[in-house]
C-alpha positions, 0 to 999 in steps of 0.5 A: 281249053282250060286246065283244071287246075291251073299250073300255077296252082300247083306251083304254090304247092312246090314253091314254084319248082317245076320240076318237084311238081313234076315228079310229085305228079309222076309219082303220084299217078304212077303210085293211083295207076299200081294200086288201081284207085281208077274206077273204071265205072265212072267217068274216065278220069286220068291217073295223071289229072287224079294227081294233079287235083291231090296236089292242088287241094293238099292232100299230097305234097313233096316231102321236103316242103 
């Protein structure tokens, strides 16, 4: 099975700290799952894979970074 996207992707954007990319991505998802941005209409996307496609692309990055 492949994961998209890649782990290492996602540690580009924390400079390769893993556990700064797993809060941002707790965080994140926790944050996608109060504001209820999951559409319960389409197809069944995870809060948690929602976060890691924003932190690929760039859209949310750490704050110390």
């Amino acid at each position: 099975m492949m994961i998209k996207p890649s782990i290492d992707e996602l540690l580009k954007q924390t400079d390769g700290n893993k556990y700064v990319l797993c809060t941002l991505i707790a965080k994140r998802a926790k944050e996608i799952e109060s504001i209820n941005l999951l559409d319960s209409s389409s197809e069944e996307k995870k809060a948690i894979s929602i976060a890691c496609d924003e932190i690929a692309n760039g859209k949310v990055r750490p704050s110390a970074f």
